[in-house]
PAPA-219572 format. One line per 10 residues: their letters; for each residue y, z, x of N, C-alpha, C, O. Coordinates in pm, whole numbers. Layout:
! residues N
A> Y:Z:X:Y:Z:X:Y:Z:X:Y:Z:X | ...
This chain:
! residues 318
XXXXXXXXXX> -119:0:84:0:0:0:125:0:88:133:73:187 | 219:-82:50:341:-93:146:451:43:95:514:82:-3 | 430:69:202:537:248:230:657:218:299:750:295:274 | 684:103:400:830:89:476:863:-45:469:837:-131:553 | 942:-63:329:1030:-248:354:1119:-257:420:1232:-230:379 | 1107:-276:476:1241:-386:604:1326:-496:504:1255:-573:439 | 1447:-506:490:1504:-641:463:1594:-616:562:1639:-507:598 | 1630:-782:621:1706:-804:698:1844:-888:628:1846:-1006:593 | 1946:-797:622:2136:-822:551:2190:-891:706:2159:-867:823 | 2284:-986:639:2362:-1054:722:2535:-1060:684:2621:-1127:742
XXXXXXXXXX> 2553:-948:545:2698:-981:460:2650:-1088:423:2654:-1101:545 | 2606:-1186:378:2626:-1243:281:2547:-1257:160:2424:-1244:164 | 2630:-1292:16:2554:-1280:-108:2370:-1350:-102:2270:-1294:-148 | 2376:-1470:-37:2257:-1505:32:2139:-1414:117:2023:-1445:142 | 2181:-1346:135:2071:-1237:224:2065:-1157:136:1949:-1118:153 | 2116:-1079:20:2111:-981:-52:2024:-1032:-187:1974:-955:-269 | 2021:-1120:-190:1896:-1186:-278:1763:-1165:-283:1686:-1186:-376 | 1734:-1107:-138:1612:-1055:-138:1578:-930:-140:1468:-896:-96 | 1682:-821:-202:1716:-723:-286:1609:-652:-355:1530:-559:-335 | 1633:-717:-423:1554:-714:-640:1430:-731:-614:1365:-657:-688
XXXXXXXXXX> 1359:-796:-540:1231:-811:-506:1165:-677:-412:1072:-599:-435 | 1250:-690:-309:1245:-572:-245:1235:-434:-266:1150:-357:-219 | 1360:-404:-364:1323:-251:-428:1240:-276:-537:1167:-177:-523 | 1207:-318:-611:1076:-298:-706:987:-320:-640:890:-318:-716 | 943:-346:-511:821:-309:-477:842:-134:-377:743:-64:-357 | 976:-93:-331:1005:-6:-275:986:140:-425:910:236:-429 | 1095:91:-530:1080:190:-624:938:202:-692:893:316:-706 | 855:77:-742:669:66:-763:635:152:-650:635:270:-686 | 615:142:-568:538:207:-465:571:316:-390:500:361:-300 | 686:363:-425:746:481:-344:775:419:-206:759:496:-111
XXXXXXXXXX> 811:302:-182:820:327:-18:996:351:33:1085:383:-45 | 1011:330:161:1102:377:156:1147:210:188:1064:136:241 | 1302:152:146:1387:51:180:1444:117:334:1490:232:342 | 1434:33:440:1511:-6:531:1575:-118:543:1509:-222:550 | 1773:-121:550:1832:-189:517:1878:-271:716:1940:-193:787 | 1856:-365:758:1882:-388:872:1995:-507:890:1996:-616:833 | 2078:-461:974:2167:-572:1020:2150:-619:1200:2187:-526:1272 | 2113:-713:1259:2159:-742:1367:2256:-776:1443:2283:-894:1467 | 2309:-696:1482:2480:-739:1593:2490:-868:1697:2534:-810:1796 | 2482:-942:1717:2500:-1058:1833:2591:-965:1928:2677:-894:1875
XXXXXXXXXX> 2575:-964:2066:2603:-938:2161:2766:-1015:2145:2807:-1106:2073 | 2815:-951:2224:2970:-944:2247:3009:-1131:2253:3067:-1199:2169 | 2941:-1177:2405:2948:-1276:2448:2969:-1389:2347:3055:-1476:2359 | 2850:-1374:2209:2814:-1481:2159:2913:-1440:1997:2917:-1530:1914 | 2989:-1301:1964:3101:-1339:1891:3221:-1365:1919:3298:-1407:1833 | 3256:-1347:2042:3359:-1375:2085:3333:-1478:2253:3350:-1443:2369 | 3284:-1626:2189:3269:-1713:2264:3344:-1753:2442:3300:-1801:2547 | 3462:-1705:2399:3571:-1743:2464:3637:-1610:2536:3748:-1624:2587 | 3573:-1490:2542:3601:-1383:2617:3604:-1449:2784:3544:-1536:2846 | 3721:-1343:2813:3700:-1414:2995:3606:-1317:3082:3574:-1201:3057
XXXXXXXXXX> 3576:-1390:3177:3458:-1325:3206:3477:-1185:3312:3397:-1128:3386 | 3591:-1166:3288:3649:-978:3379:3654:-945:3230:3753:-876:3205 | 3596:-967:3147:3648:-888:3042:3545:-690:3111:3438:-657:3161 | 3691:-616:3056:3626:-456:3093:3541:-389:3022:3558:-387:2900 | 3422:-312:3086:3331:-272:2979:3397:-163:2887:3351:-140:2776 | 3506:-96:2939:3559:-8:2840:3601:-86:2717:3573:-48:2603 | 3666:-192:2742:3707:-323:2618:3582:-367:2531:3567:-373:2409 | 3489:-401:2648:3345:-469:2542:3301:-377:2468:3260:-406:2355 | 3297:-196:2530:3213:-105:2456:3289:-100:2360:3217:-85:2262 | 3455:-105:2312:3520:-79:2198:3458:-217:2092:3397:-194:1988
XXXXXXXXXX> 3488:-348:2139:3480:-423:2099:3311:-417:1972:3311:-448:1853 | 3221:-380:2031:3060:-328:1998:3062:-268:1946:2992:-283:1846 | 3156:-121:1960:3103:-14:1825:3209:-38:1745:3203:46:1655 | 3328:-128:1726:3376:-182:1633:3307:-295:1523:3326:-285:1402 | 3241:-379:1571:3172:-434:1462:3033:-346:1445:2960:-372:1349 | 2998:-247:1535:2893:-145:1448:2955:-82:1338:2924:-95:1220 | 3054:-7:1390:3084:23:1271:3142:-51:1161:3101:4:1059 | 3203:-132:1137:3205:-241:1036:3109:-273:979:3112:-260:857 | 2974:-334:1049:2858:-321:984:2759:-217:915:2687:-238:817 | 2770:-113:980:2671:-13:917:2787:88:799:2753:184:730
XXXXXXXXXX> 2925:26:811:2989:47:666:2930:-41:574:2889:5:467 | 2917:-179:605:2830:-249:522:2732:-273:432:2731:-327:322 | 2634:-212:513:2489:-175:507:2487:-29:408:2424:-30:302 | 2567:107:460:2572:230:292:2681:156:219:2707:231:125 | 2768:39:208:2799:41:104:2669:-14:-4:2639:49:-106 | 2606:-131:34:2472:-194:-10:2433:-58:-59:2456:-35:-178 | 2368:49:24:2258:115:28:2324:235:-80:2239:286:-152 | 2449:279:-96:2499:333:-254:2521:212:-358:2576:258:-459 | 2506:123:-366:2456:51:-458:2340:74:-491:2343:129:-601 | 2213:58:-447:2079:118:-453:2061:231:-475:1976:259:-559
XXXXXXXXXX> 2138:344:-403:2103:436:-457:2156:472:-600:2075:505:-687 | 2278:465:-624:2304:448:-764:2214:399:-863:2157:473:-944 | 2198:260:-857:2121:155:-928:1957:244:-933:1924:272:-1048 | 1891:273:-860:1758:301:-785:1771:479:-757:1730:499:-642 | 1808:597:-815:1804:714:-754:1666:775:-693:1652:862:-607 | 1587:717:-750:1430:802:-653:1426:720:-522:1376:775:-423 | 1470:607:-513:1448:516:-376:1561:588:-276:1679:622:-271 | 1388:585:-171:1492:664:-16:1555:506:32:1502:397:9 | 1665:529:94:1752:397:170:1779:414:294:1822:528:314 | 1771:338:407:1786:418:521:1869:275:600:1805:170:594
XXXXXXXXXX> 1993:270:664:2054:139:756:2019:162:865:1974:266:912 | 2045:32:925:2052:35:1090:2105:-73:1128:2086:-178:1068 | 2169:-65:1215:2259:-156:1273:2159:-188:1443:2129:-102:1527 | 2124:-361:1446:2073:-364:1567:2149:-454:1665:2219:-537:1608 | 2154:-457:1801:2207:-567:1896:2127:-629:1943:2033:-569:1995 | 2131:-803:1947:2056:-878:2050:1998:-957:1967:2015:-951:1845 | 1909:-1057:2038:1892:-1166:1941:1797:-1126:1816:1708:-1042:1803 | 1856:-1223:1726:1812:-1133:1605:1674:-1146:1558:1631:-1055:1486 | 1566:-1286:1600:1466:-1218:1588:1414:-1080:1681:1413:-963:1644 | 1371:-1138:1814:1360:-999:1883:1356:-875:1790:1258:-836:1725
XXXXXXXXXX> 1475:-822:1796:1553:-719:1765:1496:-663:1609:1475:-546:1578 | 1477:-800:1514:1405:-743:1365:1281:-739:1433:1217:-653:1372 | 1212:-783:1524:1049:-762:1556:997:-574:1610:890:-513:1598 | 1129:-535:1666:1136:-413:1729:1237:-340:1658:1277:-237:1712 | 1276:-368:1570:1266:-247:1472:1176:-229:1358:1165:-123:1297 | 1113:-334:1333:1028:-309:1277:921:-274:1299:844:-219:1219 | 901:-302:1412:763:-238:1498:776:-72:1508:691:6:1465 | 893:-39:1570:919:93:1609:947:172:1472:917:290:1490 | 994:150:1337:1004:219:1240:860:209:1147:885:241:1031 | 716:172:1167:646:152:1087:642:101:985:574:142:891
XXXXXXXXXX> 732:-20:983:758:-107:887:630:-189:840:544:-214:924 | 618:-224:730:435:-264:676:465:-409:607:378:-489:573 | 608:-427:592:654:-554:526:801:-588:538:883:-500:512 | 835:-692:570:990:-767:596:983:-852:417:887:-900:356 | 1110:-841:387:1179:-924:280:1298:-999:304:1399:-933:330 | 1307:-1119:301:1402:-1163:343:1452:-1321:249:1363:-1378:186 | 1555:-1362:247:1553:-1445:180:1555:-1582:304:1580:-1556:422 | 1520:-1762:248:1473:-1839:321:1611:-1873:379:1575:-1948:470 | 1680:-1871:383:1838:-1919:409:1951:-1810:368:1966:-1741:268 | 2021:-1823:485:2145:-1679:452:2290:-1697:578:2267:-1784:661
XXXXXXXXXX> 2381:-1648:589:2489:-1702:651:2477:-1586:789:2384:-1520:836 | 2622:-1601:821:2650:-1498:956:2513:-1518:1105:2464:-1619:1157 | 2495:-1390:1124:2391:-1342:1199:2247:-1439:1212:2191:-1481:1313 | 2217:-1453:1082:2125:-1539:1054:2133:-1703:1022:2067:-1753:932 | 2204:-1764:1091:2243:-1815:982:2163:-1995:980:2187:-2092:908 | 2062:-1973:1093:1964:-2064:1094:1820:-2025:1049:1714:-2082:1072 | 1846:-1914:981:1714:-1826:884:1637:-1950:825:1514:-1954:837 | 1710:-2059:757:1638:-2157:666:1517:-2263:776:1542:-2370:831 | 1352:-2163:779:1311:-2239:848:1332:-2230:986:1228:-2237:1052 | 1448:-2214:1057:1487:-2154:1114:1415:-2131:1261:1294:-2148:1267
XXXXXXXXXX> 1499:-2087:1397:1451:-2006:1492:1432:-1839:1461:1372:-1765:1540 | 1490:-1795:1342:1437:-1658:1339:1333:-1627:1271:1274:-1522:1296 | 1283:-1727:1157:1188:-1718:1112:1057:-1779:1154:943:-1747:1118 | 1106:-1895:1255:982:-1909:1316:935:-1829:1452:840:-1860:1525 | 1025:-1721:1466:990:-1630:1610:887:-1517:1515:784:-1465:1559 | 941:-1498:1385:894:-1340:1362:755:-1405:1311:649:-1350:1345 | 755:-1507:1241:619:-1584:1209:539:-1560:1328:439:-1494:1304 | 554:-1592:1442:444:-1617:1521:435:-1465:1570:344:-1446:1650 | 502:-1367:1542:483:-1225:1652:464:-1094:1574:410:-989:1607 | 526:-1132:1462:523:-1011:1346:397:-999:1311:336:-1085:1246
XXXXXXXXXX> 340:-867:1360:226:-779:1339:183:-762:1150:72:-731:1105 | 319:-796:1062:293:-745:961:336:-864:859:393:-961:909 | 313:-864:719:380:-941:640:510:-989:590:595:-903:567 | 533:-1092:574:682:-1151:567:661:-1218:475:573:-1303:460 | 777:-1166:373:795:-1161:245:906:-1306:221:1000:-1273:294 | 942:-1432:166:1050:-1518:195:1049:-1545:43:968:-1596:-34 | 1194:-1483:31:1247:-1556:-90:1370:-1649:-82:1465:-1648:-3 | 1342:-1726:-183:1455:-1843:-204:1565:-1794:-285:1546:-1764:-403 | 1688:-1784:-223:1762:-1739:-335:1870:-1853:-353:1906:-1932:-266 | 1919:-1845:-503:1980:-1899:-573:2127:-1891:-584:2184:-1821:-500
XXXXXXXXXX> 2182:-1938:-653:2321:-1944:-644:2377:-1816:-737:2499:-1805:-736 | 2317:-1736:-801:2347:-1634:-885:2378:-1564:-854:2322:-1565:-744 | 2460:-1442:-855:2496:-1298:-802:2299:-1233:-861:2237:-1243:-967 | 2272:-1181:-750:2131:-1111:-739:2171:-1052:-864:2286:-1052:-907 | 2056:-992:-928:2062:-841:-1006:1951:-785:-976:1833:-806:-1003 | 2054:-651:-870:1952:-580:-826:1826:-507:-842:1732:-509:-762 | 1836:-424:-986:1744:-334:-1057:1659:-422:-1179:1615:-369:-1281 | 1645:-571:-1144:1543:-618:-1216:1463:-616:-1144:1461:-612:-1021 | 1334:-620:-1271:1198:-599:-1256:1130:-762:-1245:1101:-847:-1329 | 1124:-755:-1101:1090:-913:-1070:945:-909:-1003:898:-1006:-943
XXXXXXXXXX> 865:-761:-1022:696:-814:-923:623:-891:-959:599:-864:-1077 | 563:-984:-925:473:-1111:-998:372:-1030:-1094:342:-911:-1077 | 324:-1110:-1196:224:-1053:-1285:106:-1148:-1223:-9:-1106:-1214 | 148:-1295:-1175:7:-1352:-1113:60:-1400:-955:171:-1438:-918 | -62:-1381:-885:-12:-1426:-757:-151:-1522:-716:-271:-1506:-733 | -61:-1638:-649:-139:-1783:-604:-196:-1747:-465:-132:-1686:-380 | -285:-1778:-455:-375:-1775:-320:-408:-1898:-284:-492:-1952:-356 | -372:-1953:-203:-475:-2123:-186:-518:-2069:-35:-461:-2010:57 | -658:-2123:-61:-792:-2136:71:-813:-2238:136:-791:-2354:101 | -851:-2205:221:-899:-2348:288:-1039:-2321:363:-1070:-2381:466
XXXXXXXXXX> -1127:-2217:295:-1268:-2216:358:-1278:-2132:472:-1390:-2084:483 | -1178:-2091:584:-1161:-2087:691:-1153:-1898:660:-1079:-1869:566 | -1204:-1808:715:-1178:-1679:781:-1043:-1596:797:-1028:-1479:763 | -935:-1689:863:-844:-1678:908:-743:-1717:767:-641:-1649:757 | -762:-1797:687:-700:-1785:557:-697:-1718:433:-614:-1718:343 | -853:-1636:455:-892:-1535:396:-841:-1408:386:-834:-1332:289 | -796:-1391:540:-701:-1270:551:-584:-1216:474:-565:-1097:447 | -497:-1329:439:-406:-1354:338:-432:-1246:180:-346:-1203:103 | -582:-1228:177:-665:-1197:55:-578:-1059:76:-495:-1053:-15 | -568:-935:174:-548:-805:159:-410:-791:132:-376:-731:30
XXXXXXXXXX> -322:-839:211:-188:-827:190:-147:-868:75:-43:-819:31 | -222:-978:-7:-152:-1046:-118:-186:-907:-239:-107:-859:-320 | -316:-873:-216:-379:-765:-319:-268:-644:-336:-215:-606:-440 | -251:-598:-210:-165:-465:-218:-38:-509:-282:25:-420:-340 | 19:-645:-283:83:-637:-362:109:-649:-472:211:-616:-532 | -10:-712:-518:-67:-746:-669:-71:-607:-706:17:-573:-785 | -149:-520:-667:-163:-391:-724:-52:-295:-805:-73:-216:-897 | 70:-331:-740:187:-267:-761:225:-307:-894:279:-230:-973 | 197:-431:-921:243:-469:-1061:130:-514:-1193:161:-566:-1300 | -24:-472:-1140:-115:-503:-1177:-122:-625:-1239:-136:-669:-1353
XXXXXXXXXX> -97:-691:-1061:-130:-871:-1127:-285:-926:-1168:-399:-880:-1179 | -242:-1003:-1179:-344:-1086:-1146:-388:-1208:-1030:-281:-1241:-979 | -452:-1255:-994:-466:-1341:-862:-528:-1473:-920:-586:-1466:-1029 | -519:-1605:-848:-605:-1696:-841:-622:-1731:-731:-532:-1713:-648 | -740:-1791:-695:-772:-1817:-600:-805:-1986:-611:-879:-2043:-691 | -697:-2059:-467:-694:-2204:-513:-755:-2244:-419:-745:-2184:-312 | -843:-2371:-435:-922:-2458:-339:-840:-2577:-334:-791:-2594:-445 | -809:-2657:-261:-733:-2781:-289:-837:-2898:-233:-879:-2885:-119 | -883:-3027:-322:-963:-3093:-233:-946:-3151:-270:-933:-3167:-392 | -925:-3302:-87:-871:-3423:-129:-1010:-3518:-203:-1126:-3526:-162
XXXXXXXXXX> -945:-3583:-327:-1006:-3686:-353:-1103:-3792:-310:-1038:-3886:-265 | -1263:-3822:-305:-1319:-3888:-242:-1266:-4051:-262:-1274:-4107:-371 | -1211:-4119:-137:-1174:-4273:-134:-1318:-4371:-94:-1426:-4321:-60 | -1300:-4471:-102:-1429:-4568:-59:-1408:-4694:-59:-1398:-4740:-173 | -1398:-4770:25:-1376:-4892:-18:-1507:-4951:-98:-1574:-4855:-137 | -1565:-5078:-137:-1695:-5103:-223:-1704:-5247:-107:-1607:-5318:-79 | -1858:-5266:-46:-1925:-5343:14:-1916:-5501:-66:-1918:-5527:-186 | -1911:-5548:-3:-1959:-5692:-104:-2062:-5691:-179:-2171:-5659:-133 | -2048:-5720:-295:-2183:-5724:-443:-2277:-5783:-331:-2226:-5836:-232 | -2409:-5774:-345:-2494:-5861:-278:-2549:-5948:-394:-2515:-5929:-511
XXXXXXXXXX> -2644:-6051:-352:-2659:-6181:-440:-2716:-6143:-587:-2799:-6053:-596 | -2691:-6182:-650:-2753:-6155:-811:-2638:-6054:-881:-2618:-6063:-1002 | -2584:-5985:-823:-2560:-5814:-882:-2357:-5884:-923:-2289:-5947:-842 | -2321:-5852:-1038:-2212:-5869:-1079:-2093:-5780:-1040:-2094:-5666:-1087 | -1971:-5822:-945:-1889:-5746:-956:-1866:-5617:-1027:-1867:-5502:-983 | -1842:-5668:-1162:-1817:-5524:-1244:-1955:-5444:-1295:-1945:-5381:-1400 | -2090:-5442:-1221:-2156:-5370:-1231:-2207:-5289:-1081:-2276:-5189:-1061 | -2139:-5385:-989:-2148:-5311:-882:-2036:-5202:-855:-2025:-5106:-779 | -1950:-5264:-960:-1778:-5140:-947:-1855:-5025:-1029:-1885:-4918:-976 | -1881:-5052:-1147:-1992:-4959:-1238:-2058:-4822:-1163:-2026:-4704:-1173
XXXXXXXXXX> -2146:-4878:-1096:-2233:-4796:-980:-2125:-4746:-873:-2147:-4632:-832 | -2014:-4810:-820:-1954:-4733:-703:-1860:-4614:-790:-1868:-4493:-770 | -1813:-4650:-845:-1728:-4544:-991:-1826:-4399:-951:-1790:-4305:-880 | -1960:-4418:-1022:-2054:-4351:-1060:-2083:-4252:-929:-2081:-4129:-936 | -2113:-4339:-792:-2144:-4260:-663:-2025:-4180:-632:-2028:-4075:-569 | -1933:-4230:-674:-1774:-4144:-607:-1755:-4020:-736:-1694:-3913:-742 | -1812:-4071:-799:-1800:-3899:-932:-1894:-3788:-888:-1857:-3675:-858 | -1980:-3818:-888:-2123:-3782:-824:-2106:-3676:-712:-2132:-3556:-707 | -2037:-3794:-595:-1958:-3715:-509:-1870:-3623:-490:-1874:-3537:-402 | -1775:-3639:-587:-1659:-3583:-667:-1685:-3425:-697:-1632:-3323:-653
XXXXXXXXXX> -1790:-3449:-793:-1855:-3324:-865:-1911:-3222:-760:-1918:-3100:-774 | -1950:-3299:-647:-2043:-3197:-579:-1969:-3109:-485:-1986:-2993:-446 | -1850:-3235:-454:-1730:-3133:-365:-1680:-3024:-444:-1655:-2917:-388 | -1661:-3039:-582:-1604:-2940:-704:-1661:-2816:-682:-1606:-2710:-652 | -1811:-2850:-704:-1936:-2730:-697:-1912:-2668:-595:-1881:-2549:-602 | -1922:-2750:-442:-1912:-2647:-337:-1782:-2550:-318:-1775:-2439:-265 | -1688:-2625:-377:-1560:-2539:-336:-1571:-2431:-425:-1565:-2313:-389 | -1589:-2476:-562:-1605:-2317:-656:-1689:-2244:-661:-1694:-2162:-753 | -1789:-2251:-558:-1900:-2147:-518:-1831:-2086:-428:-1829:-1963:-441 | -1767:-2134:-333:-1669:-2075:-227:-1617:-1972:-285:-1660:-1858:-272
XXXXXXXXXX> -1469:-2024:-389:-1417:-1965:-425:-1485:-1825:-535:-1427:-1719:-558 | -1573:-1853:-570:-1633:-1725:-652:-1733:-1645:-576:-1806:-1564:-632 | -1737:-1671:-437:-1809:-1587:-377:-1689:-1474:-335:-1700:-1351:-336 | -1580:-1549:-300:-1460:-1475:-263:-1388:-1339:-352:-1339:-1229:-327 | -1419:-1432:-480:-1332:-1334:-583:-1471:-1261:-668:-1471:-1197:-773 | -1582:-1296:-579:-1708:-1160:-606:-1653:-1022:-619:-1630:-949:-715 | -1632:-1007:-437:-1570:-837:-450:-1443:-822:-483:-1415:-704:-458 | -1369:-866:-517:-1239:-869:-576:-1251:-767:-677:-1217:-649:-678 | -1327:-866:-790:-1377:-835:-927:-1439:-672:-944:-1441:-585:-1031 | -1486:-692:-802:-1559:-530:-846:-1477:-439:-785:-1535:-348:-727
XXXXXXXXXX> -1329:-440:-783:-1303:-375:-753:-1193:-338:-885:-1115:-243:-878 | -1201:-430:-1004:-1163:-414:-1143:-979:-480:-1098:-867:-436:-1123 | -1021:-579:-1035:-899:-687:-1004:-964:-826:-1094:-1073:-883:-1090 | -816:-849:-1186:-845:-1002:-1273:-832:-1113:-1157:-733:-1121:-1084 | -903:-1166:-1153:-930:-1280:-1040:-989:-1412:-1145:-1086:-1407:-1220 | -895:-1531:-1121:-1001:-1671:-1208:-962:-1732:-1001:-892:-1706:-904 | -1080:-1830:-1056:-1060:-1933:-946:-1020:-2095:-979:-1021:-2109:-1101 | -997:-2184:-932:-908:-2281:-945:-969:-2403:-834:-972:-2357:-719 | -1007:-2519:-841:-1045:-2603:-776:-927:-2729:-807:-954:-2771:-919 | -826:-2793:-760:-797:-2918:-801:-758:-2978:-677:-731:-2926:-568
XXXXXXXXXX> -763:-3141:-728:-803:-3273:-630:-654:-3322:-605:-587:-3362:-700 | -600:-3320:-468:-472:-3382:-452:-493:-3444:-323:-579:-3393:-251 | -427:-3548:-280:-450:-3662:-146:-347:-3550:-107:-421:-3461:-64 | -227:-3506:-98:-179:-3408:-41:-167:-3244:-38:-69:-3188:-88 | -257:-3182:15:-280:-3018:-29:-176:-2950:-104:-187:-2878:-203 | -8:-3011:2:80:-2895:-46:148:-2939:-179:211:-2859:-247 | 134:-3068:-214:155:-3098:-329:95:-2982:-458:149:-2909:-541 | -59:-3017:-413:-98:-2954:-496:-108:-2817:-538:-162:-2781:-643 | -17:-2690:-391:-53:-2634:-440:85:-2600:-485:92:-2490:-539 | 178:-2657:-479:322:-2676:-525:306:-2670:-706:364:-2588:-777
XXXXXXXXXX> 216:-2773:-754:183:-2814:-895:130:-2698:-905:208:-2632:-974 | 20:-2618:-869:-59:-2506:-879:52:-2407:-896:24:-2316:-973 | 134:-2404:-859:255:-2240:-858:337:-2266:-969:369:-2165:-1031 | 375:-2361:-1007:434:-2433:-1112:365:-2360:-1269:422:-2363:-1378 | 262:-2311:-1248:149:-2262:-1373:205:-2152:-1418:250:-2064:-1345 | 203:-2149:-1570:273:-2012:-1577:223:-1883:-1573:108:-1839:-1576 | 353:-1822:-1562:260:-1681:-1514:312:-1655:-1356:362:-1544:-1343 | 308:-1738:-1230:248:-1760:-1087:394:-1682:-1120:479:-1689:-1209 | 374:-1595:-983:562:-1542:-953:508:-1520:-814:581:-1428:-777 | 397:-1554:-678:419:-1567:-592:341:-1654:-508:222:-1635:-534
XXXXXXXXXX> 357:-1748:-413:222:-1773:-371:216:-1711:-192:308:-1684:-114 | 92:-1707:-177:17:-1619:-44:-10:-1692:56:-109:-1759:28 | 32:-1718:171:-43:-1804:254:-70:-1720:355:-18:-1608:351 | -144:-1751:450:-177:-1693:621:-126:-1807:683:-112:-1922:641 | -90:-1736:831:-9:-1803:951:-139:-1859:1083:-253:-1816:1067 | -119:-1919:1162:-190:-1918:1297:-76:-1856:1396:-100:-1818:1511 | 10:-1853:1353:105:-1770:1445:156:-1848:1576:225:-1809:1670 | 100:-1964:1550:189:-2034:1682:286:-2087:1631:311:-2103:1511 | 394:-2141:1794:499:-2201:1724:529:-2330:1664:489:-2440:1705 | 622:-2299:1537:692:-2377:1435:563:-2365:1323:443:-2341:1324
XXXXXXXXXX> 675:-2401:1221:588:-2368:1083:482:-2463:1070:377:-2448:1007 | 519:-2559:1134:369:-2657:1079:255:-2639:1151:169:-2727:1140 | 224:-2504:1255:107:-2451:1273:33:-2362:1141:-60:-2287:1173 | 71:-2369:1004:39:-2280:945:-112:-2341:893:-154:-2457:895 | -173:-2224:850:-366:-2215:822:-312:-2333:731:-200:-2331:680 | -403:-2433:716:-368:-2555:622:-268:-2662:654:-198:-2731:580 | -285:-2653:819:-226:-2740:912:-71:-2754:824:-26:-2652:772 | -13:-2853:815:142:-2833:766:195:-2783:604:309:-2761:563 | 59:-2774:531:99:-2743:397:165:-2641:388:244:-2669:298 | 198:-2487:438:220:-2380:403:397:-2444:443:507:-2405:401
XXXXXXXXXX> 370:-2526:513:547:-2506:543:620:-2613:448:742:-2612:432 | 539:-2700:391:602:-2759:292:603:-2681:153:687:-2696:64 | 520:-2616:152:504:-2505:35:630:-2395:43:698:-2358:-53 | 641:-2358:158:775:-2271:165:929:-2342:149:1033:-2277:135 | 920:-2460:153:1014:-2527:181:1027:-2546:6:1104:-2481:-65 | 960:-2620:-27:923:-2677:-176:936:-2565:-265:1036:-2555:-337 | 834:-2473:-266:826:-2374:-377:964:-2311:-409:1039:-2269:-320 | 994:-2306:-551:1063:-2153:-603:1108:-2094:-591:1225:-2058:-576 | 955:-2046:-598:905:-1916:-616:911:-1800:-457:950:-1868:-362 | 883:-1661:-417:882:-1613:-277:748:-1676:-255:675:-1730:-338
XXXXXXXX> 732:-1655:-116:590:-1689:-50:580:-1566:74:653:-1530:167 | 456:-1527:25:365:-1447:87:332:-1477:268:233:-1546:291 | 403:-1432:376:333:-1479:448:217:-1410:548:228:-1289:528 | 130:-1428:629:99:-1320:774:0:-1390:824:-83:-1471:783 | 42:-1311:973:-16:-1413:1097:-150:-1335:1151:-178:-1248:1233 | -221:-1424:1049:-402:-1327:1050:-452:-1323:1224:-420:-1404:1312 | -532:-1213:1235:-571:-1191:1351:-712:-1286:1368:-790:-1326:1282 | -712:-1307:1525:-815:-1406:1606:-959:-1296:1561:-1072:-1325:1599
C-alpha cells in the first residue's frame, strides 16, 4: 500500500494537476503527501552572472529563491490542508538537476510513488516526455504515476481513483511485474482490473491456385486457414491471460481478461482505455534509455503520449 507520495511542483497551474489524483490516493490510504520543488543552481537562473560572482552574493541569491519557493510549496500545502484536514503535507525545496535531485529525495524520504503531471513549465519544463522523465524512468526504484493535465483549474478534493484499471501484457515476466503496483492501487478504490493481450492479426499472402482448383475456392480455404489460425492465437493468449488473473481472483479482486487483434499494439491498447469505466492504464519499463525502450518495445510510449487518461508506470527488476 502506498504510504509516501512524492509530487513534483514547478509553480505552475500545469504541475498542480497532478494534485487531485495524488491526494485521494494520499487521503484513501493514509499516506503522507510530499510536496517537492527543485531549485536550478544559481548558474543556470541567472545565465549571465559573471564569473567572480561572490559566494556571499550566490549564497543570498539561493536562499532567496528557497525561500520564495518553499513559500510556495505551504502555500499549496494549506490549501490541502484546508481542503484535506486528516492528510499529513510535508515541502521541500531541492537544488541541482532536477531529475537527480527528485531520484534522491525520493529515495532518501521512503517515497513508494511519484505523481506528476506529463508536461509542466519552470523547473521542469521539458517534463513532456522529456529529459526528466526519461532519467527517473530508467533509475526510479519505485512507481511513476503521469498524468495529463488539462487546461482546467485542477479541483483539488475530487474523488478521481480509477474504478477500472487497464493492464496490457505482453507474455513476458518483466511486464507482469506491472501486476503489483497496479493492484495496490486498485485496492484503494476497489477497482477493478483487466488484463489486455494485444495480438497482431495473422497476414498471408495466397500461393497460386494450382491446376483444376478455382480462385475463389482457393481464397475460400485460405480465409478458412487464417481463422483457424486466428482462433488459436485467441486461445493461447486467453489462457495466458486467465492463468494470470487465476490468483488475482483468489484473492477476491474483479479481474475479466481481454484479447483484441490490432497491426499496431499501442493503438490498440489506446482503443482498449477508451472502454468505459478504464480511469488508468499500467505499463512496466525496461528502464533503459528513452521511452521507446518500454516492455512492448515502443507501445508504452505512444500510449503515454496518446492516452487521456494517467498511466501507471515501473521499471520491473532483471
Amino acid at each position: 500500500m502506498y504510504q509516501n507520495v512524492m509530487v513534483p511542483l514547478d509553480g505552475s497551474p500545469f504541475s498542480e494537476q497532478a494534485l487531485p489524483l495524488a491526494l485521494d490516493i494520499a487521503r484513501t490510504g493514509g499516506a503522507t503527501l510530499r510536496l517537492t520543488y527543485v531549485q536550478l543552481p544559481v548558474s543556470s537562473i541567472y545565465s549571465e552572472a559573471p564569473l567572480f560572482l561572490a559566494d556571499e552574493i550566490e549564497s543570498h541569491v539561493i536562499e532567496r529563491e528557497r525561500s520564495r519557493w518553499l513559500d510556495y510549496l505551504e502555500g499549496v500545502a494549506a490549501r490541502i490542508r484546508k481542503a484535506a484536514p486528516g492528510v499529513m503535507v510535508v515541502t521541500s525545496v531541492q537544488e541541482g538537476n532536477p531529475a537527480e535531485s527528485l531520484q534522491k529525495e525520493a529515495i532518501a524520504t521512503g517515497a513508494d510513488l511519484v505523481v506528476m503531471t506529463t508536461h509542466a513549465r519552470g523547473a521542469l519544463a521539458r517534463l513532456w516526455l522529456g529529459s526528466v522523465a526519461d532519467e527517473l524512468l530508467r533509475h526510479l526504484p519505485i512507481p511513476l504515476l503521469l498524468v495529463r493535465p488539462s487546461a482546467d483549474a485542477p479541483e483539488i478534493t475530487a474523488k478521481v481513483l480509477p474504478k477500472l484499471i487497464l493492464i496490457p501484457l505482453d507474455g513476458t515476466p518483466l511486464a507482469e511485474q506491472m501486476i503489483r503496483p497496479a493492484v495496490e492501487l486498485g485496492k484503494l478504490a476497489h477497482a477493478g482490473f483487466t488484463l489486455l493481450r494485444i495480438v497482431k492479426p495473422v497476414l498471408a499472402l495466397s500461393p497460386p491456385p494450382p491446376g483444376g482448383t478455382s480462385m475463389g475456392q482457393m481464397a475460400s480455404e485460405m480465409v478458412e486457414r487464417l481463422q483457424s489460425v486466428q482462433d488459436e492465437l485467441r486461445k493461447e493468449a486467453l489462457a495466458y491471460l486467465e492463468k494470470v488473473a487465476a490468483p488475482l481472483r483468489e484473492q477476491g479482486l474483479h479481474v475479466l481478461t481481454r484479447v483484441a487483434f490490432e497491426e499496431q499494439p499501442a493503438l490498440g491498447v489506446l482503443h482498449e482505455a477508451e472502454a468505459e469505466g478504464v480511469g488508468i492504464v499500467a505499463l512496466a519499463t525496461h528502464g533503459r534509455r528513452g521511452l521507446a525502450r518500454l516492455v512492448l518495445g515502443s507501445v508504452a510510449d505512444k500510449v503515454v503520449r496518446g492516452a487521456k487518461l494517467p498511466v501507471l508506470l515501473c521499471r520491473p527488476k532483471a
